[in-house]
Every structure is written in structure tokens, then in C-alpha cells.
TIROLO-276782 format. One record per residue (C-alpha): residue in one letter; chain; x, y, z; residue number from 1. Coordinates in steps of 0.25 Angstrom, whole numbers, plus 5000, padded with zeros to 4 digits. Example, Ala and Ser with C-alpha at 12.3 -4.5 7.8 and 13.67 -1.06 7.14 Angstrom:
@res: A	chain: A	X: 5049	Y: 4982	Z: 5031	n: 1;
@res: S	chain: A	X: 5055	Y: 4996	Z: 5029	n: 2;
***
This chain:
@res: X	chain: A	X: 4941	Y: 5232	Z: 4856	n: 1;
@res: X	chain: A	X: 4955	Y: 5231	Z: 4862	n: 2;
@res: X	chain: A	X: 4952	Y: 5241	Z: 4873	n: 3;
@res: X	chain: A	X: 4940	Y: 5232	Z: 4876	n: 4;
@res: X	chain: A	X: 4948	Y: 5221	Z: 4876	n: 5;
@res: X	chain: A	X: 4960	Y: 5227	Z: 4886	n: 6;
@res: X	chain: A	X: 4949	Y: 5232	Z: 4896	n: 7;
@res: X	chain: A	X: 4945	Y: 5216	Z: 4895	n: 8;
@res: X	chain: A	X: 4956	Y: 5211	Z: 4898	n: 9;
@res: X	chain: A	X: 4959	Y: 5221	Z: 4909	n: 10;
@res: X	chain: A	X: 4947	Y: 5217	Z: 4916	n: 11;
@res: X	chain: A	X: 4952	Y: 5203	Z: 4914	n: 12;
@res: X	chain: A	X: 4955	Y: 5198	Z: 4929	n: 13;
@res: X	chain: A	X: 4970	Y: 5194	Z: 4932	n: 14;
@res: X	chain: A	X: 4973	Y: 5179	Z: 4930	n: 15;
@res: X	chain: A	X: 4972	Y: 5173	Z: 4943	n: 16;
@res: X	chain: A	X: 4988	Y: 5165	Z: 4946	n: 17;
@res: X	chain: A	X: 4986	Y: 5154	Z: 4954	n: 18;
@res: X	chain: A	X: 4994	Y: 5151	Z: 4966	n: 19;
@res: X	chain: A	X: 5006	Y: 5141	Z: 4963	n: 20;
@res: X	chain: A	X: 5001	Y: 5127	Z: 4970	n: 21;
@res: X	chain: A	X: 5009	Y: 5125	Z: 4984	n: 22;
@res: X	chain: A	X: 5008	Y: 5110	Z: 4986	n: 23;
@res: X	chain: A	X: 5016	Y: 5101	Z: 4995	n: 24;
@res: X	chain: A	X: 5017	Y: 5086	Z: 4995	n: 25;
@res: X	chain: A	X: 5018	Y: 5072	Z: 5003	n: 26;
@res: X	chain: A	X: 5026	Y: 5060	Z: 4997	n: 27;
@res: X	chain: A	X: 5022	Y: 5048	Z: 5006	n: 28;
@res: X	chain: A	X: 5031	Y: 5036	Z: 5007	n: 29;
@res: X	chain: A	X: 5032	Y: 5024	Z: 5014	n: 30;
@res: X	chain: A	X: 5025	Y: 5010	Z: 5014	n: 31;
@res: X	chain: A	X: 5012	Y: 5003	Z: 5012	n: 32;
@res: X	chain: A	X: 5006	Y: 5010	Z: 5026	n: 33;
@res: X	chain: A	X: 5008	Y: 5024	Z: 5020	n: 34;
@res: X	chain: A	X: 5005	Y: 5019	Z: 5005	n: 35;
@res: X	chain: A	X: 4992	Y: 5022	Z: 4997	n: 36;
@res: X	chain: A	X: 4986	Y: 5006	Z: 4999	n: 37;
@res: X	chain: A	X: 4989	Y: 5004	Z: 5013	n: 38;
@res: X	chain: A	X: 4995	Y: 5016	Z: 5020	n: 39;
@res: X	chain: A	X: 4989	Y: 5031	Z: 5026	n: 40;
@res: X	chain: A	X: 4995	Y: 5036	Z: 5014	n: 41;
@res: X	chain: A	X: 4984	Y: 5036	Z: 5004	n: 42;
@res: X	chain: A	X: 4973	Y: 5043	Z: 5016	n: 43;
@res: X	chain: A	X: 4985	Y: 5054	Z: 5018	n: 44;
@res: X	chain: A	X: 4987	Y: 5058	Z: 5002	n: 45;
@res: X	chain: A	X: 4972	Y: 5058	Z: 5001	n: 46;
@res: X	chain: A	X: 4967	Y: 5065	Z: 5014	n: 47;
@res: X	chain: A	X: 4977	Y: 5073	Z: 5020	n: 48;
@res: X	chain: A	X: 4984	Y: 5081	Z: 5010	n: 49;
@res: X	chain: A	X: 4978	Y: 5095	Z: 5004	n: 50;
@res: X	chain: A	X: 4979	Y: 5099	Z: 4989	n: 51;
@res: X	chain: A	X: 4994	Y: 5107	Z: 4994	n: 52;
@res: X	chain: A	X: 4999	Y: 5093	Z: 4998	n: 53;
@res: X	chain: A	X: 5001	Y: 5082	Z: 4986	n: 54;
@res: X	chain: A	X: 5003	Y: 5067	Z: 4993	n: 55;
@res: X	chain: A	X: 5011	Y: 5056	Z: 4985	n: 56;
@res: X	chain: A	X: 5009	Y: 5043	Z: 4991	n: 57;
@res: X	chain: A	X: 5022	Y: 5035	Z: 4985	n: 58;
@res: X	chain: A	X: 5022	Y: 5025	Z: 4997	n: 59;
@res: X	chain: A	X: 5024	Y: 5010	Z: 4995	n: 60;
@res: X	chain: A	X: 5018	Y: 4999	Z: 5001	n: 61;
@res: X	chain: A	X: 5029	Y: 4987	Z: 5007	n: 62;
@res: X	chain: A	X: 5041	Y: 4999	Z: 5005	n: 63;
@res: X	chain: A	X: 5052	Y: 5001	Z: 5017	n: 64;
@res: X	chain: A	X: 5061	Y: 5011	Z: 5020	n: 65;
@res: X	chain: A	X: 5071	Y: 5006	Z: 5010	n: 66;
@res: X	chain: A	X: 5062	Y: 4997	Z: 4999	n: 67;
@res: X	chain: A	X: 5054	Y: 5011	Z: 4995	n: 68;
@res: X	chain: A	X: 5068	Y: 5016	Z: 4992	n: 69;
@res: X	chain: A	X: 5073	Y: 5005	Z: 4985	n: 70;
@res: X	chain: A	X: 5062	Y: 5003	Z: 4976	n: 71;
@res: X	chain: A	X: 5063	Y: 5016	Z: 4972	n: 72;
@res: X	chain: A	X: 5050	Y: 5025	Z: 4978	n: 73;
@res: X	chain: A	X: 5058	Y: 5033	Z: 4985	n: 74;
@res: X	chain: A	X: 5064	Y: 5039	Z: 4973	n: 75;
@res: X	chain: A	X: 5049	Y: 5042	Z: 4967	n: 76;
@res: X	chain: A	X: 5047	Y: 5048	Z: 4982	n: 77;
@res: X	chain: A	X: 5059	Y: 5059	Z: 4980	n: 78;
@res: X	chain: A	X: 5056	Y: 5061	Z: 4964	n: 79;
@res: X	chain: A	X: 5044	Y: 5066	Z: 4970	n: 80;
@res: X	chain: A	X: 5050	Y: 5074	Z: 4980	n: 81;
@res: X	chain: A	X: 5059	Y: 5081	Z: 4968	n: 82;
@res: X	chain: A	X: 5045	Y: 5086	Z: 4961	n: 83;
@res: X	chain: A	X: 5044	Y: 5099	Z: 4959	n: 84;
@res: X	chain: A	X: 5032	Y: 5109	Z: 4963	n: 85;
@res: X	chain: A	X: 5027	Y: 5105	Z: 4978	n: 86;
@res: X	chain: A	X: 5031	Y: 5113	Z: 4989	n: 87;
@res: X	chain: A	X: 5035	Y: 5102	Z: 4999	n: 88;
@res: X	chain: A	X: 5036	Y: 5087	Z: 4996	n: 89;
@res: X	chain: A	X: 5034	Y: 5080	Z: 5008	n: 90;
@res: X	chain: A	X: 5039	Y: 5065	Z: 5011	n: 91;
@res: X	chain: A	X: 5032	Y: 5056	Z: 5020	n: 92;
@res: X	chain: A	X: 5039	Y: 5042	Z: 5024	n: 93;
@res: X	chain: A	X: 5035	Y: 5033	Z: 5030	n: 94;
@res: X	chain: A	X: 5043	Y: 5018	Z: 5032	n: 95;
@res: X	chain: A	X: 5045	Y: 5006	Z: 5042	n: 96;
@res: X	chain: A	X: 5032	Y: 4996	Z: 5040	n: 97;
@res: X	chain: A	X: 5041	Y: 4990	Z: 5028	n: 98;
@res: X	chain: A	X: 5054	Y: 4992	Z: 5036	n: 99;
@res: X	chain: A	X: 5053	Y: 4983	Z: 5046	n: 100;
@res: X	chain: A	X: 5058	Y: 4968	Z: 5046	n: 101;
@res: X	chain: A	X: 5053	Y: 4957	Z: 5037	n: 102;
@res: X	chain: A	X: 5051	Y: 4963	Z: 5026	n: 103;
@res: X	chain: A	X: 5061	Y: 4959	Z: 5014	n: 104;
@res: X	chain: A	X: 5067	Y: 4970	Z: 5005	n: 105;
@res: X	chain: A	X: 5060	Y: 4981	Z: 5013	n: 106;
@res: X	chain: A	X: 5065	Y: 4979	Z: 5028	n: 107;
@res: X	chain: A	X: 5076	Y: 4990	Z: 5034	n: 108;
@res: X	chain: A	X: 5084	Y: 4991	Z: 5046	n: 109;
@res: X	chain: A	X: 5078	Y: 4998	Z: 5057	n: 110;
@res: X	chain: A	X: 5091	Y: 5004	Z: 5063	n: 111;
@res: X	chain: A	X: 5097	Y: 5007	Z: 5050	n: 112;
@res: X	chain: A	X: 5091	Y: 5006	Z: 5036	n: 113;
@res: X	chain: A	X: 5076	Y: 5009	Z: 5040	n: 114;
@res: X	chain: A	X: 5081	Y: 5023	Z: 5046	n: 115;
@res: X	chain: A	X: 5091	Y: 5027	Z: 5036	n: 116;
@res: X	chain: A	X: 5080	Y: 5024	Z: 5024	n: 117;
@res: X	chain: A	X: 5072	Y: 5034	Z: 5031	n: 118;
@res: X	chain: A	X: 5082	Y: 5045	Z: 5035	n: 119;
@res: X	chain: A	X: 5087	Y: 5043	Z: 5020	n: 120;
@res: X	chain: A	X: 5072	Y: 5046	Z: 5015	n: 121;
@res: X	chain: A	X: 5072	Y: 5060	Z: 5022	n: 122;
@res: X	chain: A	X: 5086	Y: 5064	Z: 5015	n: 123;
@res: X	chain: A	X: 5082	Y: 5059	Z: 5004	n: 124;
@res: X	chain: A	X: 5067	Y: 5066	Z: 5002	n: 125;
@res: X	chain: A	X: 5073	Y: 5079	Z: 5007	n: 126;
@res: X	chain: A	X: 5085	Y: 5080	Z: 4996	n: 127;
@res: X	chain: A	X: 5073	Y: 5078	Z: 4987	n: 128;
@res: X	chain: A	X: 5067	Y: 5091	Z: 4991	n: 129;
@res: X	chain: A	X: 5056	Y: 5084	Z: 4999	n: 130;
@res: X	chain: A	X: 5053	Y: 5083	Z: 5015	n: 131;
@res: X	chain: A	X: 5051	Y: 5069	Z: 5023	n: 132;
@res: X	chain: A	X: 5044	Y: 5065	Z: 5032	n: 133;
@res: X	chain: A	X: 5046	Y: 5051	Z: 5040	n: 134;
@res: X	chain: A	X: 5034	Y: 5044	Z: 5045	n: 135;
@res: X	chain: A	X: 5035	Y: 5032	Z: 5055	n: 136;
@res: X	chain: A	X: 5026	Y: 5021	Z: 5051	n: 137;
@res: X	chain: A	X: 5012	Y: 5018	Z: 5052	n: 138;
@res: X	chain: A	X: 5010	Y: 5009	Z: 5063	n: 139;
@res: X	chain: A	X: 5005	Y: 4994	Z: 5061	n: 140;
@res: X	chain: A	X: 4992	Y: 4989	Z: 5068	n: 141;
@res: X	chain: A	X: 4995	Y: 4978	Z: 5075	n: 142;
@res: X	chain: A	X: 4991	Y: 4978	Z: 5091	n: 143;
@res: X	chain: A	X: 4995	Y: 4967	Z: 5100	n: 144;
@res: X	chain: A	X: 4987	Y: 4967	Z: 5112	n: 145;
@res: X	chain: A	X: 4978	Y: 4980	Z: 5108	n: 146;
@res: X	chain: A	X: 4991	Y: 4988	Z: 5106	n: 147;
@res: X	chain: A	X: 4999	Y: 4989	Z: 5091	n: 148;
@res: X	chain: A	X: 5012	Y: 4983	Z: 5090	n: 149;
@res: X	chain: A	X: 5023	Y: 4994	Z: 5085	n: 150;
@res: X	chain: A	X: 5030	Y: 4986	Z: 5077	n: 151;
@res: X	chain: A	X: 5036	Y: 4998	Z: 5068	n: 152;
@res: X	chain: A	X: 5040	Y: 5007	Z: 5082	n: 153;
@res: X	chain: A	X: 5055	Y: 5007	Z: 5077	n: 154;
@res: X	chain: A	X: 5053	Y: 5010	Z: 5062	n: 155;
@res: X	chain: A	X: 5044	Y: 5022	Z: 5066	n: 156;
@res: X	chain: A	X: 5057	Y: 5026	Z: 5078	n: 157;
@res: X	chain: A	X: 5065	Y: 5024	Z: 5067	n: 158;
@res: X	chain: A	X: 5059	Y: 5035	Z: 5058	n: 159;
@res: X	chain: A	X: 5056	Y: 5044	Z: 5069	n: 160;
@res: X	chain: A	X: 5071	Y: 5043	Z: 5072	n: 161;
@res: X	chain: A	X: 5075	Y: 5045	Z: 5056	n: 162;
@res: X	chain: A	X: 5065	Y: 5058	Z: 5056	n: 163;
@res: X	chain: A	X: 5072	Y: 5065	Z: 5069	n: 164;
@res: X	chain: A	X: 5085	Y: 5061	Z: 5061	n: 165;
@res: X	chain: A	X: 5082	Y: 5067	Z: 5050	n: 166;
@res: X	chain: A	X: 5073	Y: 5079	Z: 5056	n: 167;
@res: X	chain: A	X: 5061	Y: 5073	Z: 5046	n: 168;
@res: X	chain: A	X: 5046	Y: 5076	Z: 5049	n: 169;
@res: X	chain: A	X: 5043	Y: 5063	Z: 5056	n: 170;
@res: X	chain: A	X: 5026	Y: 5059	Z: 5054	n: 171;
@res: X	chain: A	X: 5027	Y: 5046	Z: 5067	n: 172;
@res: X	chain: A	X: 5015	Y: 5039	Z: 5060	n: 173;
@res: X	chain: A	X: 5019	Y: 5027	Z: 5067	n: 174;
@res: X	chain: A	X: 5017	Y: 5032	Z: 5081	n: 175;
@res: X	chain: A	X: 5005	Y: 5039	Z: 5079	n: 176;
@res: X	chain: A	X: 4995	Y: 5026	Z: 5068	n: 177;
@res: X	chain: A	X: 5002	Y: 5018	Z: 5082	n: 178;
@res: X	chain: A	X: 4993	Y: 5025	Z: 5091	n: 179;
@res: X	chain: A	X: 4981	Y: 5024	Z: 5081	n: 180;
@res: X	chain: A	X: 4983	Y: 5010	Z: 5079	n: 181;
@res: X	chain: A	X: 4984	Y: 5010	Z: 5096	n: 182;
@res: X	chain: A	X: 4972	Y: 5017	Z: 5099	n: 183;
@res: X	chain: A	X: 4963	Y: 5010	Z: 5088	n: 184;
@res: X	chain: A	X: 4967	Y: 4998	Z: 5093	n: 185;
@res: X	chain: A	X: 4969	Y: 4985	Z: 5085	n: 186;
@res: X	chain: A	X: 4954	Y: 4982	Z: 5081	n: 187;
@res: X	chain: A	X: 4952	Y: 4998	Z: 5075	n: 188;
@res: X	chain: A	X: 4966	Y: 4996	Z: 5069	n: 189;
@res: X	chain: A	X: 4960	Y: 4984	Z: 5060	n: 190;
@res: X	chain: A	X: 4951	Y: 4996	Z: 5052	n: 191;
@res: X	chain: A	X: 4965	Y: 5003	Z: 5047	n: 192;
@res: X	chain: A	X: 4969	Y: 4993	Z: 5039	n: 193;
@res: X	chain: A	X: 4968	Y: 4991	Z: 5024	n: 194;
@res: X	chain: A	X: 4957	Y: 4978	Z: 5025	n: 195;
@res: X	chain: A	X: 4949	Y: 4972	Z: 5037	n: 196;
@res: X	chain: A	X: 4954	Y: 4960	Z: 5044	n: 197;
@res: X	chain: A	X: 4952	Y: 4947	Z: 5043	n: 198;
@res: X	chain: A	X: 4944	Y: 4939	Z: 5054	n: 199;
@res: X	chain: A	X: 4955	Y: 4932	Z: 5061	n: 200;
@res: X	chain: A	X: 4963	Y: 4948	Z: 5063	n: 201;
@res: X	chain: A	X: 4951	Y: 4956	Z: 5066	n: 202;
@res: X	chain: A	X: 4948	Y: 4945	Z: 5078	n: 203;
@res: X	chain: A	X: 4963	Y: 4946	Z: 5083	n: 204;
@res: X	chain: A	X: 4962	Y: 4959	Z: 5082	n: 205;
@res: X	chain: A	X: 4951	Y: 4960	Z: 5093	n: 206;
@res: X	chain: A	X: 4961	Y: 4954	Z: 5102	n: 207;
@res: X	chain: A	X: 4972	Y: 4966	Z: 5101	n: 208;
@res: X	chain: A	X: 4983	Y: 4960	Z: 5093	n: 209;
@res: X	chain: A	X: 4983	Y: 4961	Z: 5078	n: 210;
@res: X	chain: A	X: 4985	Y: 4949	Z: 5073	n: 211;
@res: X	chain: A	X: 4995	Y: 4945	Z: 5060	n: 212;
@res: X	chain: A	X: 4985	Y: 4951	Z: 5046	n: 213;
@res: X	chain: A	X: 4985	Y: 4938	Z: 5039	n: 214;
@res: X	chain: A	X: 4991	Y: 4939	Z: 5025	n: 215;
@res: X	chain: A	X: 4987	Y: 4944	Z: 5012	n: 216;
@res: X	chain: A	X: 4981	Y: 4932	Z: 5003	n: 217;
@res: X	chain: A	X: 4992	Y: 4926	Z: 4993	n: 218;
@res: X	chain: A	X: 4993	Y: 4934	Z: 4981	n: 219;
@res: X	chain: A	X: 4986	Y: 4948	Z: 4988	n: 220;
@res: X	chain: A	X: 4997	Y: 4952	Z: 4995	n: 221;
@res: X	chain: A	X: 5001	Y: 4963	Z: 4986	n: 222;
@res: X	chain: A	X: 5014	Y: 4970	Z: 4983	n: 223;
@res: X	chain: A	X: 5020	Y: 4980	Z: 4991	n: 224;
@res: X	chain: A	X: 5011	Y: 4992	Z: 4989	n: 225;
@res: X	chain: A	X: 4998	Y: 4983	Z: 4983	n: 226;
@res: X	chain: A	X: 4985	Y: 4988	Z: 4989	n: 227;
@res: X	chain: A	X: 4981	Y: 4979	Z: 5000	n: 228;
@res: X	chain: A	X: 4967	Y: 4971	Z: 5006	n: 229;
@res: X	chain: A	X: 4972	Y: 4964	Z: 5017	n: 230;
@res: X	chain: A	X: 4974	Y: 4968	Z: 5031	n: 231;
@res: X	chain: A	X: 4984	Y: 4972	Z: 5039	n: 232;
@res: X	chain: A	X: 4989	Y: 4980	Z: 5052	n: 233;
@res: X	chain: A	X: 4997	Y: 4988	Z: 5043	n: 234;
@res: X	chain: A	X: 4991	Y: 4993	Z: 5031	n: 235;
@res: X	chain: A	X: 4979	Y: 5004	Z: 5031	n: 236;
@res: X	chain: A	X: 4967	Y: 5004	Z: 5024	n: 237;
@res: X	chain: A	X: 4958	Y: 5017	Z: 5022	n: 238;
@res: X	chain: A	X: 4956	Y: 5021	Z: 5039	n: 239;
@res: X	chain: A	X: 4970	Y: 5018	Z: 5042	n: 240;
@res: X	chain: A	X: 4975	Y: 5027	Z: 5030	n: 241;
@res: X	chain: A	X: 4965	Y: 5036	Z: 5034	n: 242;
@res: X	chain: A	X: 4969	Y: 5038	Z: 5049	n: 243;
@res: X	chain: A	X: 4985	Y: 5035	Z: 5045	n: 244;
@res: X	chain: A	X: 4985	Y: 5046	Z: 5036	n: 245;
@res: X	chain: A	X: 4978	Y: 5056	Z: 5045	n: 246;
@res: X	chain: A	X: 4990	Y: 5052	Z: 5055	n: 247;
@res: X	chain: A	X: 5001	Y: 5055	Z: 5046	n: 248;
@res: X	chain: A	X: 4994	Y: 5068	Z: 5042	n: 249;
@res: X	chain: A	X: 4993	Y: 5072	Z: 5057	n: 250;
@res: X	chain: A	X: 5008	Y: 5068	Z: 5059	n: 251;
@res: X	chain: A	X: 5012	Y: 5076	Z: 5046	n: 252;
@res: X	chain: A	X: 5005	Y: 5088	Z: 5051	n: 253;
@res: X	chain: A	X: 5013	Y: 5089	Z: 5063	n: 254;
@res: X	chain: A	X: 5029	Y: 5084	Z: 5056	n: 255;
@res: X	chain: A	X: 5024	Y: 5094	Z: 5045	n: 256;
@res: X	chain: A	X: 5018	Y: 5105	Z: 5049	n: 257;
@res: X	chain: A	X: 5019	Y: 5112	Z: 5035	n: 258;
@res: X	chain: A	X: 5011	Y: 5102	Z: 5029	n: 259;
@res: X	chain: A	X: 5000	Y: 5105	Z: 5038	n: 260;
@res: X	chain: A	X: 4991	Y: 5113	Z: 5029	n: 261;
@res: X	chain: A	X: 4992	Y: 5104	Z: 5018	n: 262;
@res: X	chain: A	X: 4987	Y: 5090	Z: 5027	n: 263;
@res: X	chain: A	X: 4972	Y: 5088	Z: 5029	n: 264;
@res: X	chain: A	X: 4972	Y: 5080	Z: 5044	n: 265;
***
């Protein structure tokens, strides 16, 4: 019985050892236009990442370049960056929409503070073991006389200017959803946002200027991240997520070239 019981178990075939998992991943952080509700982030985390790259959407919708630090989501972005296990964890930032003037608690310097937030992000991600990635910003919709108005041109120099500074992968999102928005003109434009619009934009915009989207209803405006219904020249709904995100993939690919097997175009 045991000589039949050796020759069993040398028949027996070798336990198969698996591979060890090599996996990578993407951290993205900004505002609303890269956040899950609103932004190209939710299309790119869902359509263009392969099982080697994990994506973590952890951006917030109304944060700047200084209130997503205050508030505390930067430290969860570099806690994350600390986790053991992945190969590479990439970080992609993307601010300026929330920087410009006007808007109270949130608005930086564009000649000092707005800069130095950004060139402190890269420091700041690579001590935690991690590498980033500035990304100018999404460019808004708004045409005047059939053409858009750039009305983020110096934040997006400004972050082209902090990645040379800091010798950063640099993805210029900004100039390349501006010649999209220029070449689809400001009535196709209308299809990327988050809701249709009413009468009174959709016939101004038949003219070629964009006029003001009129304000959310009292009580339906949301908080800062809320998910949104109404339109605006900003925010992106499913197409312009779709087409956004394929953008930043595109532009990744090329500031990244070692990410290029694990990116679906």
C-alpha cells in the first residue's frame, strides 16, 4: 500500500506558482472638470486603464490649488502614495478652473501662490515615493463670434512653466480640449456638457457667442462636488467625459511612455 501511494504521489504534477501581480497605478487630482460627476476623470478610470493599472479618482469638485490642501485631500492623495505593493504610483494634477478670481476661500495669485502650490505638489508626491504629473486645464466652452474665449491661458502657461521648473511629465490638456472645442464649434460644444440647454442658450448659441448659462434653481445648486443637472460651458456630461478622457490618455501616452502598455486609447 505505501509503494502504491509513493508512485501516486509521484505521478502527482508539480503545483503550478503563480506569477507575483506587477500592477501600477494612477491617482487623479484636481477639480470638478476632472472629478467623477462632471469631469473626464470617471470615462478615463473606467475605459482606459488595463487590469496592470488600478485608478483612484480622489478629485474634488469647487477645490483649488490651495483649498484641496487645506481641507485635507492632499494628505489622503500622499497616504495612498505610501501603500505598499504596486510597482509605480502615478500622480496626475490637474488645477486652475477654481484658482482664478472671484472665487472666495479658493482663489490664488497667479504670479506667486498658484505656481508655488503646484511646484510644492511635485516635491511633495515624489518624497512620498510617488511620480507626478501636471496637467493644464480643461478648457471651458465659451465662443465669442464662433471662436472660444481662453479665458484660462495663463493658469495653463503657468503650469507649463512649474513643469519645466520642476522637470515633471507635463499632460497640456488645456491646449489640446481648446482645439476640440475650436473645431466643434460652439453649437456641437453644447452636446458635451452635463444637461442640454435651455431655449434662450441653445438659440444664442446659433449666433457664435455663448451666452451667460443661467443659474441653477434656488435650493439645487449643490455643494462643492454634489452631482449636477443643469448646464454649463464648463462641466462634462458622458460625451465630453468620453472624448476628454481619451485626450488625457493620448497626452499621457506620449509624457509617459512607460505607461503605454497599460493605457487602452
Amino acid at each position: 500500500m505505501l509503494s502504491i501511494l509513493m508512485l501516486a504521489q509521484a505521478a502527482a504534477p508539480a503545483p503550478v506558482t503563480e506569477a507575483p501581480v506587477e500592477a501600477s497605478r494612477i491617482v487623479l487630482v484636481g477639480d470638478s472638470t476632472v472629478a467623477v460627476t462632471g469631469g473626464w476623470g470617471a470615462s478615463f478610470c473606467a475605459r482606459h486603464v488595463t487590469h496592470q493599472l488600478a485608478c483612484l479618482n480622489l478629485a474634488r469638485g469647487g477645490r483649488s490649488s490651495s483649498s484641496y490642501r487645506t481641507e485635507g485631500s492632499w494628505d489622503l492623495v500622499l497616504a495612498e502614495a505610501r501603500v505598499r505593493g504596486y510597482q509605480r504610483t502615478y500622480v496626475l494634477i490637474q488645477f486652475g478652473h477654481n484658482d482664478q478670481p472671484g472665487k472666495p476661500g479658493r482663489s490664488t495669485d497667479l504670479a506667486s501662490r498658484f505656481p508655488a502650490n503646484l511646484r510644492r505638489y511635485v516635491v511633495e508626491a515624489r518624497a512620498a515615493g510617488a511620480e507626478p504629473v501636471l496637467v493644464t486645464p480643461l478648457a471651458r466652452r465659451i465662443f465669442r463670434d464662433g471662436r472660444p474665449v481662453d479665458d484660462l491661458a495663463p493658469w495653463a502657461a503657468a503650469v507649463r512653466v512649474a513643469a519645466a521648473e520642476t522637470r515633471a511629465p507635463l499632460i497640456d490638456l488645456h491646449r489640446a480640449s481648446l482645439a476640440v472645442v475650436a473645431a466643434l464649434g460652439p453649437t456641437a460644444a453644447i452636446a458635451l456638457a452635463e444637461a442640454p440647454p435651455g431655449p434662450r442658450v441653445a438659440a444664442a448659441t446659433l449666433t457664435g457667442t455663448s451666452p451667460s448659462a443661467p443659474p441653477a434653481p434656488p435650493g439645487e445648486e449643490g455643494g462643492f462636488g454634489d452631482p449636477r443637472a443643469a448646464f454649463d460651458h464648463t462641466h462634462l456630461g458622458p460625451a465630453g467625459s468620453d472624448l476628454f478622457a481619451a485626450l488625457v490618455t493620448a497626452e499621457l501616452a506620449r509624457a509617459v511612455p512607460a505607461l503605454v502598455p497599460m493605457l487602452v486609447p
